[in-house]
Structures are given as C-alpha cells and as structure tokens.
C-alpha positions as CSV (number, residue, x, y, z in Angstrom):
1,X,-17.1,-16.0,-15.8
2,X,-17.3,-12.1,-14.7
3,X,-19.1,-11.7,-11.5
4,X,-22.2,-9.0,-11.8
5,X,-23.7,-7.3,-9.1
6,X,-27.4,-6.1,-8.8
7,X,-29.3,-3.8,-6.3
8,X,-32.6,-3.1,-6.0
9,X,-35.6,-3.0,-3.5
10,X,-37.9,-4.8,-6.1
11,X,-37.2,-8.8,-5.6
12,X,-39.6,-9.3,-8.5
13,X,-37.2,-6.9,-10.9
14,X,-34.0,-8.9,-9.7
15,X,-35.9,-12.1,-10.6
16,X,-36.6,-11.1,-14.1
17,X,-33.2,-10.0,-14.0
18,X,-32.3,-13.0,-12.7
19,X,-33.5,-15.4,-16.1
20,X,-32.1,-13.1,-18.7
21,X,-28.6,-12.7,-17.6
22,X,-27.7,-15.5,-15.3
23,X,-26.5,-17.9,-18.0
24,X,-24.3,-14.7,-19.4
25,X,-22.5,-14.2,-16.2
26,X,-21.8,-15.0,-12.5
27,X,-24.8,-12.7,-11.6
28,X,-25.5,-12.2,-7.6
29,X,-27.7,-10.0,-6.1
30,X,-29.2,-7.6,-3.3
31,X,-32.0,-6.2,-2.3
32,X,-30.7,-3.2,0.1
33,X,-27.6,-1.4,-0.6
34,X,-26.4,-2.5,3.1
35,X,-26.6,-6.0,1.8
36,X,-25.2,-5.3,-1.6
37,X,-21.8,-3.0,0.0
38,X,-21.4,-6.2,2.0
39,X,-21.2,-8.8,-0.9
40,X,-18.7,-5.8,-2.9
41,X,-16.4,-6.3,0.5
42,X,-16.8,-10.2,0.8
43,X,-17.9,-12.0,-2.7
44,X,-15.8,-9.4,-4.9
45,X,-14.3,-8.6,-7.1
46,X,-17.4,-7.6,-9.1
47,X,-16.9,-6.7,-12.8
48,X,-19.9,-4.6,-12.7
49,X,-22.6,-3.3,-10.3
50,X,-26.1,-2.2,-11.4
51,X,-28.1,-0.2,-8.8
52,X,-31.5,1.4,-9.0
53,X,-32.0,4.8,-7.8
54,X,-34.8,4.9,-5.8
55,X,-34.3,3.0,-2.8
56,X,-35.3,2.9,1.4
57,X,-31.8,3.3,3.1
58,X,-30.0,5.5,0.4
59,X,-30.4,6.1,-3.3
60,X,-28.4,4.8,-5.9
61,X,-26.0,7.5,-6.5
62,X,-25.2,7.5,-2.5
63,X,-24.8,3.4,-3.1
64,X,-22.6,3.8,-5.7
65,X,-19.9,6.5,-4.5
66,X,-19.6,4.0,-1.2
67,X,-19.5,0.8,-3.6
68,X,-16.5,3.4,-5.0
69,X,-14.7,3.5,-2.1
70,X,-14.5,0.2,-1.3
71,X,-14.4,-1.4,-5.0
72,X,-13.1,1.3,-7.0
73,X,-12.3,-0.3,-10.2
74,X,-15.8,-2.0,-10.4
75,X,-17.8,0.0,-13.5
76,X,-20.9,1.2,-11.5
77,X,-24.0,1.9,-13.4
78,X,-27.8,3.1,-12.5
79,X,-31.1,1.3,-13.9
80,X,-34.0,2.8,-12.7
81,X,-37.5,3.7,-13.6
82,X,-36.6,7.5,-12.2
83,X,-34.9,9.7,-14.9
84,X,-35.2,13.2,-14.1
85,X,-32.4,14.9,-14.8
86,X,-31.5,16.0,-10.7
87,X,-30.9,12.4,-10.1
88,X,-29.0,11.9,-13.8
89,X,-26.5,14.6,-12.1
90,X,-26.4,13.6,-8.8
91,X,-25.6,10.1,-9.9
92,X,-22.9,10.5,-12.2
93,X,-21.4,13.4,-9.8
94,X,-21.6,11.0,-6.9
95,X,-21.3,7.4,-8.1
96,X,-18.7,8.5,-11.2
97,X,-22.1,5.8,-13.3
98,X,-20.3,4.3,-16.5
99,X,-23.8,4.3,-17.5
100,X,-27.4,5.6,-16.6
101,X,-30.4,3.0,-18.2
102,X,-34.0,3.7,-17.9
103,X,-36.8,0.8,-17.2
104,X,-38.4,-0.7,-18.6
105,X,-34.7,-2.0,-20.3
106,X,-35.1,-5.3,-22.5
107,X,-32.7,-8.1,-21.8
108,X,-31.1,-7.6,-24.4
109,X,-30.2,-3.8,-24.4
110,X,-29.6,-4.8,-20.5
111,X,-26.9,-7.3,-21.6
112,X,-25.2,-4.7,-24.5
113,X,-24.6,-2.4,-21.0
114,X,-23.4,-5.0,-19.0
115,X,-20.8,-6.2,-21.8
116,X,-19.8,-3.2,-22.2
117,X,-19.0,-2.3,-18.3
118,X,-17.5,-5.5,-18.2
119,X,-15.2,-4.8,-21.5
120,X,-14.4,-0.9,-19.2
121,X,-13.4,-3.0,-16.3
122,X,-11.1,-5.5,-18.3
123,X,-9.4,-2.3,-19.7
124,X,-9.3,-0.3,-16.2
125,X,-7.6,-3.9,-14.6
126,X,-5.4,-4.0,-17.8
127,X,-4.0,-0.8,-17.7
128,X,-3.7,-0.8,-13.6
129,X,-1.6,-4.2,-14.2
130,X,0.6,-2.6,-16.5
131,X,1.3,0.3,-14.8
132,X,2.1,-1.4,-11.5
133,X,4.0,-3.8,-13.3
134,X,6.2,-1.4,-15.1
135,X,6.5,1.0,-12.5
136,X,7.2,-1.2,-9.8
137,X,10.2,-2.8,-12.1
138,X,11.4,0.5,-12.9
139,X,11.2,1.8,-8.9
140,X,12.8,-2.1,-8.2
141,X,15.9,-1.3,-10.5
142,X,16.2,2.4,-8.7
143,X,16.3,0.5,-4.9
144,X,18.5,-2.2,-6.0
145,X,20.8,1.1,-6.8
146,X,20.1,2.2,-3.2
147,X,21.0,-1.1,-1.4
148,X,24.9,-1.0,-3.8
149,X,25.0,2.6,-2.2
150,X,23.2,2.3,1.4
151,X,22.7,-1.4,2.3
152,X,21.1,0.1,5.9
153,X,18.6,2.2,3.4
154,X,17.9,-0.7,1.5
155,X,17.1,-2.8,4.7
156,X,15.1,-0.1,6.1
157,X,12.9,0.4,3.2
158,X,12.5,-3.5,2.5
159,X,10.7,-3.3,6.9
160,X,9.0,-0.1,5.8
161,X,7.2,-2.1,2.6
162,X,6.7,-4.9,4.2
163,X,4.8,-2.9,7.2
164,X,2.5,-0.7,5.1
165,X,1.9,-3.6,3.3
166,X,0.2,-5.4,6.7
167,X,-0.9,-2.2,7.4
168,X,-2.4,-1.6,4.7
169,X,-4.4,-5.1,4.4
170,X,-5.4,-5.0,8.0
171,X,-7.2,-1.4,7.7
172,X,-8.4,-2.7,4.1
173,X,-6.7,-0.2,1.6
174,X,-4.8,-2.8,0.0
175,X,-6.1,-2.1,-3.9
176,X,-4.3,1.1,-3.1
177,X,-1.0,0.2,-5.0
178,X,0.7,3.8,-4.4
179,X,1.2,2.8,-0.6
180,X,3.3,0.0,-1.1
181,X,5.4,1.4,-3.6
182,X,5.6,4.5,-2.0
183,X,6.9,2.3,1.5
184,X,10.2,0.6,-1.1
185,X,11.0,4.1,-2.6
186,X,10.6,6.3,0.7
187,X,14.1,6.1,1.1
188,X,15.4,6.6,-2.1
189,X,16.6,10.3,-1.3
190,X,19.5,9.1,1.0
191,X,21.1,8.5,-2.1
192,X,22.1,11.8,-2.0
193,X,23.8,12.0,1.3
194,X,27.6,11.9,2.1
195,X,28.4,8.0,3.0
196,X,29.8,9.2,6.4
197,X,26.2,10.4,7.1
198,X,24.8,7.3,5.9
199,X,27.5,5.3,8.2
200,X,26.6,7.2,11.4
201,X,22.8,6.7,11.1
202,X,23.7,3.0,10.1
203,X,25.6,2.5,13.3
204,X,23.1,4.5,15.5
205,X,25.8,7.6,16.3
206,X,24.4,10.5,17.0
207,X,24.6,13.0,14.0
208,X,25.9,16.6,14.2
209,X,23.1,19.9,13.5
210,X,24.5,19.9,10.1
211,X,24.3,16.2,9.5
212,X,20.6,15.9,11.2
213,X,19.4,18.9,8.6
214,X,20.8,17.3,6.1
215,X,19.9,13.8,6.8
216,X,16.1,15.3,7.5
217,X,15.5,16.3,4.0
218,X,16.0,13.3,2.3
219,X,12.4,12.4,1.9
220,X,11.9,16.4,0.1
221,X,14.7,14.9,-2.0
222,X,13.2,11.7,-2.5
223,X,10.0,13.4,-3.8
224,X,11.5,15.6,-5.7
225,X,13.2,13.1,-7.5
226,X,10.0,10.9,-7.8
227,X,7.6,13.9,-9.6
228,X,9.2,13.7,-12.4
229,X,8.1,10.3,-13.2
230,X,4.8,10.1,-14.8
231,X,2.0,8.9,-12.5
232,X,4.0,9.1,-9.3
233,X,2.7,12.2,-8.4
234,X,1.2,10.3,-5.3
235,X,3.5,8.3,-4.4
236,X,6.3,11.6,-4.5
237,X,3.9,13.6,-2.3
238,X,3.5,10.3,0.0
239,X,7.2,9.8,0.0
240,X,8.0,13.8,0.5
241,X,5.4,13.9,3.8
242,X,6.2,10.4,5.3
243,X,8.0,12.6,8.4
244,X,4.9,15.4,8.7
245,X,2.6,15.2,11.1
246,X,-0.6,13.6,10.8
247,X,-3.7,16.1,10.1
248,X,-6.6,14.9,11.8
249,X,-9.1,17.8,11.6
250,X,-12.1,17.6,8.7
251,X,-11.1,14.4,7.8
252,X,-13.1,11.6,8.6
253,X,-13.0,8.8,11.1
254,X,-12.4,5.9,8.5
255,X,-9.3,6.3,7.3
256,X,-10.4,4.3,4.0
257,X,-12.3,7.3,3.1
258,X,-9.0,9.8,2.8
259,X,-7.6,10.9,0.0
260,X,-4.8,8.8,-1.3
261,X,-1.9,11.1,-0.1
262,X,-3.1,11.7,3.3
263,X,-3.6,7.7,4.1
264,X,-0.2,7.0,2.5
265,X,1.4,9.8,4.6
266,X,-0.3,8.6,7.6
267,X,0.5,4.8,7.2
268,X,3.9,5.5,6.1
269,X,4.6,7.6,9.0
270,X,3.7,5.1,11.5
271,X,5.2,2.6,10.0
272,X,8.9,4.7,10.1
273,X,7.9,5.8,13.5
274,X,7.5,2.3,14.7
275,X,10.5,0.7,12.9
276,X,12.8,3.7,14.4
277,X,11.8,2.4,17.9
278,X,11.7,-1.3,17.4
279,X,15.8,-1.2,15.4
280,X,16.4,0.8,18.6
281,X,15.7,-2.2,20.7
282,X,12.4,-1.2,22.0
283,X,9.9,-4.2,22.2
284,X,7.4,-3.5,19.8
285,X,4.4,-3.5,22.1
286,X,6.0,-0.3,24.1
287,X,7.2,1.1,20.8
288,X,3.2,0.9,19.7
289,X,2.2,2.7,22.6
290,X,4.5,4.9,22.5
291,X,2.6,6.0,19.4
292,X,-0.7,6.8,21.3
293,X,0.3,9.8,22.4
294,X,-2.0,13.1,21.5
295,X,1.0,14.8,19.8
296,X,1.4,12.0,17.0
297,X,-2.3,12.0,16.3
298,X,-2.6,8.3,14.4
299,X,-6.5,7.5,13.9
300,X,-7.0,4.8,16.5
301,X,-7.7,2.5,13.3
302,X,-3.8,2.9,12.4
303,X,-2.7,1.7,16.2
304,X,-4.9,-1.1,16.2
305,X,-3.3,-2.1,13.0
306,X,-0.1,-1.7,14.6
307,X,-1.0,-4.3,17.1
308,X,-2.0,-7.2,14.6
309,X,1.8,-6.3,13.0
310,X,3.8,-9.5,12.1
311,X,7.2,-8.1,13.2
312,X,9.8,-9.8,11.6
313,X,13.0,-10.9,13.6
314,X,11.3,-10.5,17.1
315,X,12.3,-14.0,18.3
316,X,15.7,-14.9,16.5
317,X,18.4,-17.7,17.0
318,X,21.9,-17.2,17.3
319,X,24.1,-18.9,14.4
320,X,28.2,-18.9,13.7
321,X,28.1,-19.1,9.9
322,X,30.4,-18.5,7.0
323,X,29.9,-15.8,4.0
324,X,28.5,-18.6,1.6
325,X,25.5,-19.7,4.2
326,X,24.1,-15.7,4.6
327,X,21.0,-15.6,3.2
328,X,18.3,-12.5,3.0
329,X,16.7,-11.9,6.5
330,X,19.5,-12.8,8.2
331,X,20.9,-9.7,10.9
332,X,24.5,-9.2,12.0
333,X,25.3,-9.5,15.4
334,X,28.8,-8.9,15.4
335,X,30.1,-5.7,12.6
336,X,31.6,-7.8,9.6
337,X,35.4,-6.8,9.2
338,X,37.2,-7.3,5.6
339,X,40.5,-9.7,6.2
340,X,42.7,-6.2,6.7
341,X,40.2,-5.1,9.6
342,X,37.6,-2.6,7.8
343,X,34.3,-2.7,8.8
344,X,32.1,-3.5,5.9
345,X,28.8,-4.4,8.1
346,X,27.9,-2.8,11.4
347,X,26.0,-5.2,13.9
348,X,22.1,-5.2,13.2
349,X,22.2,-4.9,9.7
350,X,19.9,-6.7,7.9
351,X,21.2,-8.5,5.3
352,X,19.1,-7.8,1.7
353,X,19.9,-9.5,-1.8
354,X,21.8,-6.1,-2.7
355,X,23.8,-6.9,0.3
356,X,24.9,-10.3,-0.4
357,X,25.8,-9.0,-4.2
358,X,28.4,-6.7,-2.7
359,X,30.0,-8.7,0.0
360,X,30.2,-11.4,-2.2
361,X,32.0,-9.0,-4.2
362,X,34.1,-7.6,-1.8
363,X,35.4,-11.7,-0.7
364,X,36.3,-12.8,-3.9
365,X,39.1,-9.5,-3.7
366,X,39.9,-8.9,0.0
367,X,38.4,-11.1,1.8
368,X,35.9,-11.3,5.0
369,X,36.5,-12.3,8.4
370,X,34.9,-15.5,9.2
371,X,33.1,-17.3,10.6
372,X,31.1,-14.5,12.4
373,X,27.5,-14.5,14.2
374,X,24.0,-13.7,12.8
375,X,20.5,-14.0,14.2
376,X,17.7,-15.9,12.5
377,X,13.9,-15.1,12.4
378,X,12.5,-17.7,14.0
C-alpha cells in the first residue's frame, strides 16, 4: 500500500482526512511541518505529501521545497482553504506542487489528487530505475574496458565508489545516484594515457613534468568523454572537477542543500584525496586529518564522514597462494612475475574481477610465477 503523508495545524481536518482515505492508503500524519520533515527522513518513502499553506512555523510552500530536498521524488501538493494567487505562485515556485486544491475538497475529489500523485511518483521511480539501470550497465561495460587496460585504474575507481558511496549515506545524499556513478567512471580518462604512464603511477614512481601534465588531465578527459552521453551532464562535470578545489563561499552549511555538481565534486574529491594517502601507507586517521587543513576547505560535515569510513584492507593477513585461489579484494604483496620474469602485477595492487580475467589469461599462455604472497581483509 503507498504510504501518504499529511500536514496541517488543524487536528480536526487530519481526522476527517483521516476516515475518508485511510482504507485507500497507508496514510500518516503531522500536525507541524517540523514533525512532518521528520516522518519524510525516518518513515519514508512517502508516495505523496499534502500540506496546507497557512501554518505557525512555516507555510506550505517553505514545507514543501525542504520536504524536496530531503525526499525529492515524493509528488508534493498544497490543500488549503488560502488561494490567492501570491501563495498559488510562491508555492509552485518553491515547493515545485504537483497540485494546488482548495477546501473545502470532498473525499472523493481529494482521493482523484492523491491517485494521481501517486500514479506521478510510480512514473518518476519508474523512469529513475531505468535510467540508473541502463546507465549504470552501460558505464559498468565502459570500466570493465578500463580494468583490461589499467587494472590499477580499475582498483582505484572500485575504493573511490565504494567511498562516496559511505560517504554519501553517512551525510544522507544517498538518493543522489550521479555520485556513485560518477565515483566508478572518475577514472575512465586514464584510458587515454601511454601505458608507461599508467605503469609508473601504478608502482608509485615519480612522474616526469610532461608525464604529471599529462597524467593531471585525465579527469578533463574523462568528462569530456562522459558529456556526450545523454543525462550525464552531472556526472561529466562531477568527474571533470573531482581534482578542483572545494568552493565554500555562498554555499550553505549543509552540504545536502548544494547543488548536485558541487556535492559530487566535493565528495569525490575527498574521497581521492584520502585514498591517495591511505595507498601511500598513511594510517587513515592521519590521512583524515591531514584533510582539515584551511587550504582543502571540506565542510566539517565531509570530515566527520571521513571518520565513520569503513576502510577496506586496514587489518589484513598474510597468505602464500596459487593463481587459482586469488579472488577479488585480495592485494599483492610481492609484484607478480610471468614464468620468463615480466612483471605483470606490481605489489599493492588490488586484485578486481577484470584483473583475474586477464591473468588468467595471461597463465593459460606463459605462465605465472607461483606460489606468491597476498594480503587478506580481515
């Protein structure tokens, strides 16, 4: 049964609401907007939610752009015995209303709204489940590319995704679906660079001037590449600003109330900035306050996520396996040599499901050296 949300100041109007719709739906209720922003955090997802306009702590339009921000594919609608045309404005400029009713509203011309907002979310949830769906397989197919190319690409976006991921559910933007997907494609532009480039940054050598430029403008690459695909125009400008630095001035406090690129940007950049220091062997508590300095400017909101970061691979065990036992998650502790003596893995590479495709590969033809050593998440 869709869940139904309604706000108003009036107990007596939620109790007549109340008999003629809560037999239709899973119908709750609130009698402040405070209390009803609470139940659209902790009882959602709502279908719908009805507001009146007039109320004590703020009116309906101001309820329903912040019930926007934190639900935004909940159809928000206004019922209200005010219907001047101001508030008509204000409301639909403000709370983006799916629809504005007037009391006194019958039950039944009350229900024909309702089914219809809940018919507007099915669609809005419909199309955002196919999009993410598609896209996300598409963007999969392009990064399974990367990891035959770049397995140390692959491995670093796979720890990028699954930071913003954390960091995106601790700080509470995780109906935001660009930041994930932004995280597994952010490194899709070292496709691009020359495999000796890749190999040094792999290995941790230091790059030459023309070799840092060069390996510095793969995310403008990436987004570049990214633009052209319809509705990624986000995630590209995400993906392209991932090394910029945070902008902190005019924006507000709560980083849940940016603008989709700029929380991206910010989120993804921490999350590269702390998985540069922790793959350089920093513990990840001095890596995250490494990250407080004034220059980097990450709202405090951002560290604190940090903090509460499962960090994969933190405690490992030491294991002497054979080729047929690696398995995903897995890191090299010794660089993998081919039976002639060629390095096909450096030491600390995560091994990803690309990864095991091509060594595989490479085995059945010239052979690895085994057994050899790799560390285990514990």
């Amino acid at each position: 049964m869709e869940k139904v949300l309604f706000v108003d100041d009036e107990p007596n109007v939620l109790e007549g609401i109340q008999r003629g719709l809560r037999k239709r739906v899973d119908l709750q209720t609130a009698t402040s907007p405070a209390e009803g922003l609470r139940l659209l955090r902790e009882a959602g997802p709502f279908s719908v939610v009805v507001s009146d306009m007039r109320m004590p702590e703020m009116n309906g339009a101001q309820f329903l752009a912040r019930a926007h921000e934190c639900s935004p594919n909940t159809v928000r609608m206004i019922l209200s015995g005010q219907a001047d045309l101001e508030a008509t404005i204000s409301a639909v400029n403000q709370g983006h209303i799916f629809r504005f009713m007037c009391k006194p509203c019958s039950s039944d011309e009350l229900w024909a709204a309702v089914e219809a907002g809940i018919e507007q979310f099915r669609l809005v949830v419909a199309e955002k489940v196919l999009l993410e769906q598609t896209l996300s397989g598409a963007v999969k197919t392009l990064i399974e590319i990367l990891g035959m190319v770049s397995p140390a690409a692959y491995g670093r976006a796979s720890r990028l995704h699954r930071y913003v991921v954390a960091l995106s559910g601790t700080i509470g933007l995780a109906h935001v679906w660009e930041l994930p997907l932004a995280a597994m494609v952010s490194q899709i532009g070292c496709l691009t660079l020359p495999s000796e480039t890749l190999s040094k940054v792999a290995a941790g050598q230091e790059l030459g001037d023309e070799e840092k430029r060069l390996y510095e403008s793969h995310p403008e690459v990436a987004g570049k590449l990214l633009v052209a695909i319809p509705r990624l125009g986000d995630v590209a400008a995400i993906v392209a600003g991932q090394c910029r630095p945070v902008e902190l001035d005019g924006r507000p406090a709560d980083v849940r109330q940016w603008d989709v690129r700029s929380a991206g940007q910010a989120l993804l950049r921490a999350a590269c900035e702390f998985d540069r220091l922790v793959t350089s062997g920093i513990a990840p508590g001095a890596a995250i306050d490494s990250l407080t300095v004034p220059r980097l400017q990450f709202p405090a909101a951002i560290i604190e996520a940090l903090r509460s970061l499962p960090v994969p691979g933190c405690r490992t065990a030491l294991h002497l396996i054979r080729l047929r036992d690696l398995v995903p998650g897995m890191i090299f502790d010794q660089d993998l040599a081919s039976a002639k003596g060629i390095r096909l893995v450096a030491s600390g590479q995560e091994v990803t499901t690309a990864l095991l495709v091509r060594l595989r590969t490479v085995a059945s033809g010239v052979g690895v050296v085994e057994p050899f050593r790799v560390r285990v998440p514990l």
